[in-house]
Backbone as a chain_set.jsonl record, in Angstrom:
{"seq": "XXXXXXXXXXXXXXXXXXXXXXXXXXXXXXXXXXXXXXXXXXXXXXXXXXXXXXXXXXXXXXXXXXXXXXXXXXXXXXXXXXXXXXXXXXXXXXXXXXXXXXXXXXXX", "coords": {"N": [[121.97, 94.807, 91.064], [119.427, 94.125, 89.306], [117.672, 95.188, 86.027], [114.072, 95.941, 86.213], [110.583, 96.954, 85.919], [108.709, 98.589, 88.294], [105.922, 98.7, 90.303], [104.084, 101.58, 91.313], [102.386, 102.601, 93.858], [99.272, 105.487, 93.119], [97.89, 108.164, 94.172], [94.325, 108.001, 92.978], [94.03, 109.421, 89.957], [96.271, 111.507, 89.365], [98.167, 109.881, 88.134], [99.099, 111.149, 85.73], [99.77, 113.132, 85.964], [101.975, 112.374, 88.344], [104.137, 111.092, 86.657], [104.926, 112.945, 84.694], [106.24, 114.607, 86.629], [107.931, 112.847, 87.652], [109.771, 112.142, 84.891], [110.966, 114.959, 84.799], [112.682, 115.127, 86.929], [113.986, 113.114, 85.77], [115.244, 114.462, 83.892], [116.888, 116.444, 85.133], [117.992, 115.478, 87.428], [121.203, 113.699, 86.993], [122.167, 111.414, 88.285], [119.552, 110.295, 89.135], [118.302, 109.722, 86.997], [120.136, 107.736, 85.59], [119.635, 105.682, 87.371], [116.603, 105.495, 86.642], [115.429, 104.53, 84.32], [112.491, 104.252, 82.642], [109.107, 105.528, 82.504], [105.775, 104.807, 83.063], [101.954, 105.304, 82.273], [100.234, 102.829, 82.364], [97.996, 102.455, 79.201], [94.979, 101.831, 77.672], [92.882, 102.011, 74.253], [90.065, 102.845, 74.063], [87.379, 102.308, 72.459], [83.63, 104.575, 72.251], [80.408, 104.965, 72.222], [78.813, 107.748, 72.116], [76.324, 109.921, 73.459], [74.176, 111.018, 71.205], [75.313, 108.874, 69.388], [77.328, 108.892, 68.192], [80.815, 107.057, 67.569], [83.238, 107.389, 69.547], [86.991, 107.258, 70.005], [88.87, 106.72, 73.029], [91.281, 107.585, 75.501], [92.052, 104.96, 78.471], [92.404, 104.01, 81.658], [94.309, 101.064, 82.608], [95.236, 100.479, 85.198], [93.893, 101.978, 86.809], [94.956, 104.286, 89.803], [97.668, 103.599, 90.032], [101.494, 103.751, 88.781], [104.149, 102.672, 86.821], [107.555, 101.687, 86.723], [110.484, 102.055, 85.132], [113.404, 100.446, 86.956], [116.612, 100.527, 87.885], [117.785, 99.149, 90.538], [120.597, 99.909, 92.877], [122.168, 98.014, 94.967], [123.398, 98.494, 97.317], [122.399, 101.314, 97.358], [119.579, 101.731, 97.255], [117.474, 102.639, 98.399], [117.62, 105.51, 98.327], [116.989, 105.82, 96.164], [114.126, 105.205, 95.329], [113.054, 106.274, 97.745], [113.003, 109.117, 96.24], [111.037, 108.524, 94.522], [108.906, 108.035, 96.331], [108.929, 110.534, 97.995], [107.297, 112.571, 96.563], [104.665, 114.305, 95.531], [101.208, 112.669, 95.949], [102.193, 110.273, 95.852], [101.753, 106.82, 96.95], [103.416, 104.768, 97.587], [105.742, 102.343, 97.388], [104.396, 99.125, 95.573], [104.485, 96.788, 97.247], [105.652, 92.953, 98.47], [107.286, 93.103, 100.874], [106.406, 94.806, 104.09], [108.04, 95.688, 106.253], [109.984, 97.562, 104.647], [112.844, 97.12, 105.051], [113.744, 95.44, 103.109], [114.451, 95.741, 99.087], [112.017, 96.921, 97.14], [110.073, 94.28, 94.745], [110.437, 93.639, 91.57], [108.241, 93.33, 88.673]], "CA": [[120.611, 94.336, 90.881], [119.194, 93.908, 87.7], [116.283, 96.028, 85.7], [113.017, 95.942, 85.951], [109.538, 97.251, 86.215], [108.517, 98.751, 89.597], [104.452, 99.404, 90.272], [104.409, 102.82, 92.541], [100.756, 103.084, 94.059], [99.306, 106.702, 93.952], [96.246, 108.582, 94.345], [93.831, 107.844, 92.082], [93.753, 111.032, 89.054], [97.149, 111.947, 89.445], [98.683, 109.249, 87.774], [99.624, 111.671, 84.309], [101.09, 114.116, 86.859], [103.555, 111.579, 88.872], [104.455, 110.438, 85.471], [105.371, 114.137, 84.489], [107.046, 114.895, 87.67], [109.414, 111.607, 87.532], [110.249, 112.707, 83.879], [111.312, 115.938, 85.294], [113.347, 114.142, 87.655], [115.231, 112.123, 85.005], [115.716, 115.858, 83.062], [117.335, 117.288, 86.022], [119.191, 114.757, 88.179], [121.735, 112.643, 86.491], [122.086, 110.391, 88.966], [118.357, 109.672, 89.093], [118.419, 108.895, 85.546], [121.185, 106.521, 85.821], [118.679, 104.1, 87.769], [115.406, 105.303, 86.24], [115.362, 104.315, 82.861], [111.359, 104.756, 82.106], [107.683, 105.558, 83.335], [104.617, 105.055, 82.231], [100.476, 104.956, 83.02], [99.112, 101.804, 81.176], [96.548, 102.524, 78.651], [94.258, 101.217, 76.328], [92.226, 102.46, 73.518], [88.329, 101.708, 74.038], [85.737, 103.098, 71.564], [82.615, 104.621, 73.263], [79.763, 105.277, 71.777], [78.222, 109.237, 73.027], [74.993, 110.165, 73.922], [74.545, 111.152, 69.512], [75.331, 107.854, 68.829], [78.336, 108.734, 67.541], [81.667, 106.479, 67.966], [84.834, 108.182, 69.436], [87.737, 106.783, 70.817], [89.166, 107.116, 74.79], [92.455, 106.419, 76.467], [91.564, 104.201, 79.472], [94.016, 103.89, 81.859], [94.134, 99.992, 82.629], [95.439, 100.212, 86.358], [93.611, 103.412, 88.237], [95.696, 104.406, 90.795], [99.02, 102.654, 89.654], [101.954, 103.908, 87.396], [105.115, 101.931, 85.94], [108.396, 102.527, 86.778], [111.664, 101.298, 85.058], [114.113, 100.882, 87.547], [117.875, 99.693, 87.811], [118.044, 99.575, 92.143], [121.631, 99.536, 93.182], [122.352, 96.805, 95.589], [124.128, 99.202, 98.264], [121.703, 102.148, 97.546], [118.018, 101.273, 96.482], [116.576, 103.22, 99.181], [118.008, 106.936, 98.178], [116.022, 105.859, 94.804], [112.899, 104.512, 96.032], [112.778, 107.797, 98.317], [113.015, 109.809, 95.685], [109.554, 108.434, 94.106], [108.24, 107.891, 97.389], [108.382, 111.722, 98.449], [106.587, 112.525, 95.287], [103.108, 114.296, 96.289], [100.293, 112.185, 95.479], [102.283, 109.046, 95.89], [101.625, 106.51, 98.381], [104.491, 104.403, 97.994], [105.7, 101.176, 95.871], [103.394, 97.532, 95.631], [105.691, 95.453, 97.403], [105.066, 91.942, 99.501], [107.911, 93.218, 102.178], [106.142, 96.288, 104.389], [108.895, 96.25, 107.082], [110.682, 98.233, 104.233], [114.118, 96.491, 105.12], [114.092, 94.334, 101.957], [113.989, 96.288, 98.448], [110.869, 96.031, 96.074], [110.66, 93.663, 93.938], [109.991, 94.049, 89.768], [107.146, 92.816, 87.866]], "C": [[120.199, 94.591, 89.436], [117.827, 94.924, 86.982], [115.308, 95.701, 85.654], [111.713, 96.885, 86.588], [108.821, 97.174, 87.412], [106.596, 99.387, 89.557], [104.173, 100.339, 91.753], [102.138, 102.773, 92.749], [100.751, 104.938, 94.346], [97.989, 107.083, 94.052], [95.895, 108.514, 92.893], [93.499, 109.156, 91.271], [95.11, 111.657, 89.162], [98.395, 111.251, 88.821], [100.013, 110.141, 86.2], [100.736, 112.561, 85.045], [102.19, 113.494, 87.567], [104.344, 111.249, 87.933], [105.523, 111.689, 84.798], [106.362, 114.632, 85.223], [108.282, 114.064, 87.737], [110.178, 111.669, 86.365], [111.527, 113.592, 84.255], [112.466, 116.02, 85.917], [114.645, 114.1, 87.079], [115.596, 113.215, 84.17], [116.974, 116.216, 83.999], [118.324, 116.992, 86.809], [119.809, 113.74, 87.797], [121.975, 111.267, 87.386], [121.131, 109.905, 89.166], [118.473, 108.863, 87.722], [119.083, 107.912, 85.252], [120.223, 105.396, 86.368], [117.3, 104.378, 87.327], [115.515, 105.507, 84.773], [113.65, 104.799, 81.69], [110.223, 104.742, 82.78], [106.63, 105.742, 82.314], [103.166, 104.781, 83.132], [100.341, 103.937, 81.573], [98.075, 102.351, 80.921], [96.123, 101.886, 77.574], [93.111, 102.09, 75.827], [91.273, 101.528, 73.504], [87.559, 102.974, 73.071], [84.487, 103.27, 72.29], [81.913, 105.156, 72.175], [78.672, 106.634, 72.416], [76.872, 108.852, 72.458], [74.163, 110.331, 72.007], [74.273, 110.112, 68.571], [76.83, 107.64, 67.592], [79.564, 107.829, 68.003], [82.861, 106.963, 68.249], [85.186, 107.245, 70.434], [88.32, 107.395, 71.906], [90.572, 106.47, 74.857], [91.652, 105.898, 77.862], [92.776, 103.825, 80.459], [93.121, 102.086, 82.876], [94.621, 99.836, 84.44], [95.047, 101.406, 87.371], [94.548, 103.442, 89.187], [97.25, 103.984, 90.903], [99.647, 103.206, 88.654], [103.464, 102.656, 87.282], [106.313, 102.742, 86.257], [109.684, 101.871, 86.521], [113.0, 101.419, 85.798], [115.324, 99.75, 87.448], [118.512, 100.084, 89.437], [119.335, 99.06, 92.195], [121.667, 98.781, 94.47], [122.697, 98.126, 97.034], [122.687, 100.779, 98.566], [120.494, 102.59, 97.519], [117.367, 102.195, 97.293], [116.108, 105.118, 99.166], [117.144, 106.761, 96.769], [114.875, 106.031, 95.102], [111.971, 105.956, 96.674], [112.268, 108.436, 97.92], [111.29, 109.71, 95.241], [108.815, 108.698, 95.145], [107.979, 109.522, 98.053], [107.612, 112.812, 97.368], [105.202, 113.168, 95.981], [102.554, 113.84, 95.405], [100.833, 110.63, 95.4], [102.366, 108.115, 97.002], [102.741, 105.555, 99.057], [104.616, 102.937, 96.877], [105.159, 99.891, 96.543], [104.658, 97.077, 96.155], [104.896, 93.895, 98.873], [105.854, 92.381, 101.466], [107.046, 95.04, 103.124], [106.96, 96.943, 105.233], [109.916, 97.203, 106.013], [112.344, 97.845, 104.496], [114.51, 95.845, 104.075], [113.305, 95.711, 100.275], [113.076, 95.971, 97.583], [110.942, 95.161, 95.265], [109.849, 94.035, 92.846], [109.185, 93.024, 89.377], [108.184, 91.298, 87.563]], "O": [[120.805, 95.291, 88.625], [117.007, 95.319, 87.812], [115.259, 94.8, 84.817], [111.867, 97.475, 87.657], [108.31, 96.114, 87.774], [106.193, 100.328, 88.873], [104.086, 99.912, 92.904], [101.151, 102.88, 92.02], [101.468, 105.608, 95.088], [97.053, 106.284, 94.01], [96.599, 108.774, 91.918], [92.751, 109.974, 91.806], [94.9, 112.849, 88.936], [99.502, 111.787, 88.884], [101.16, 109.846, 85.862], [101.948, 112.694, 84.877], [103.313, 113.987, 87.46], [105.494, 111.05, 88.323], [106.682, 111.444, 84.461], [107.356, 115.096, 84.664], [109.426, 114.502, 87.854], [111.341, 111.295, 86.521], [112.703, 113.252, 84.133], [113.295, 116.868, 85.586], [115.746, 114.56, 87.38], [116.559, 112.856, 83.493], [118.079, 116.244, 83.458], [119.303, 117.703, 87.038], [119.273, 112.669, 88.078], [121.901, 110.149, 86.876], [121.333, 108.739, 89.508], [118.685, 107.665, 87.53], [118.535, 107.074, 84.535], [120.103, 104.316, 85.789], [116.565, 103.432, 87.608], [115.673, 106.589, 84.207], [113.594, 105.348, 80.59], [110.173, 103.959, 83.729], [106.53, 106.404, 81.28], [103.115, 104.266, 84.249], [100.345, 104.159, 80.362], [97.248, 102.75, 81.741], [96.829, 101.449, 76.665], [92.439, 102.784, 76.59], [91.229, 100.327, 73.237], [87.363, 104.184, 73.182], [84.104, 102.315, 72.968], [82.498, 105.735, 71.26], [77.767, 106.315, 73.187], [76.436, 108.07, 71.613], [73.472, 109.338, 71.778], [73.571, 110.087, 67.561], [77.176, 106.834, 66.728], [79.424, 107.723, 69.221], [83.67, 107.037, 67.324], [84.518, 106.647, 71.277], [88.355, 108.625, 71.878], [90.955, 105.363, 74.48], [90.649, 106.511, 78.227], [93.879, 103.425, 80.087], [92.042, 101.955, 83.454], [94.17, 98.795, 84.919], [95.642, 101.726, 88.4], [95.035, 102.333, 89.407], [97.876, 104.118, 91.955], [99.02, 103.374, 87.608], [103.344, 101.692, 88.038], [106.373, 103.97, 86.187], [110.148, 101.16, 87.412], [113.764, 102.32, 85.452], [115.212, 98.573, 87.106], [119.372, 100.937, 89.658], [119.525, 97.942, 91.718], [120.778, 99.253, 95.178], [121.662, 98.454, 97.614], [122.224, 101.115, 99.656], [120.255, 103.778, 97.738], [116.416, 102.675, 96.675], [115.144, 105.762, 99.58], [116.62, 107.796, 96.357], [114.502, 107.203, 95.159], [110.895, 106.466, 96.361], [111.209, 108.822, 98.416], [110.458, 110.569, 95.532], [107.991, 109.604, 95.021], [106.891, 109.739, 98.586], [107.499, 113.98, 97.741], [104.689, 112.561, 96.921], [102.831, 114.103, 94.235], [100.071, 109.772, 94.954], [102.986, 108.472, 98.004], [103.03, 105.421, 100.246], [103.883, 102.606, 95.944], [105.359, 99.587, 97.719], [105.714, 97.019, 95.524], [104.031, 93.965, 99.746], [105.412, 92.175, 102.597], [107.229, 96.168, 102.667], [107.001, 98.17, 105.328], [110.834, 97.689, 106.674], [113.081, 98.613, 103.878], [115.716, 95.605, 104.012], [112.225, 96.302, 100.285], [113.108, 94.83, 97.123], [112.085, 95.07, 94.819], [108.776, 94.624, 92.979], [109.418, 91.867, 89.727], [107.749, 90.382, 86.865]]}, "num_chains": 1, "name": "protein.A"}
């Protein structure tokens, strides 16, 4: 199967920490790392203007509740991956159209 970009739903505020934890992951278990290539929380830089009137800039994270996950699912084993995110605390599981879970996610 080929690479791409997997969107894991999790609880909303915990997004920096699943992000940290799946890192951790790819430190620790070479065989994770082998199919997870990268993670991220989308953000964007918004300028806010405080109470002052002064102008400082914010990260913003562009998908609440949602992080990014570069994955390379093996055809035979996708599910021992998948798992892996999926028992994750604070995550609820990956965006996909299939829910019977028989068919693996599909990438952005």
């Amino acid at each position: 199967m080929e690479k791409g970009w997997y969107v894991v739903h999790t609880y909303s505020g915990y997004e920096q920490k699943i992000e940290r934890i799946i890192n951790k992951l790819r430190e620790t278990d070479a065989d994770f790392a082998l199919y997870c290539t990268g993670v991220t929380v989308p953000m964007e830089t918004v300028n806010v203007l405080t109470e002052k009137g002064e102008k400082k800039t914010q990260l913003k994270k562009l998908l609440p509740g949602y992080i990014l996950v570069e994955l390379e699912l093996p055809e035979d084993s996708w599910r021992t991956t998948t798992a892996k995110i999926a028992r994750i605390q604070g995550v609820t599981g990956f965006l996909t159209a299939d829910r019977t879970g028989k068919n693996p996610p599909k990438p952005l």
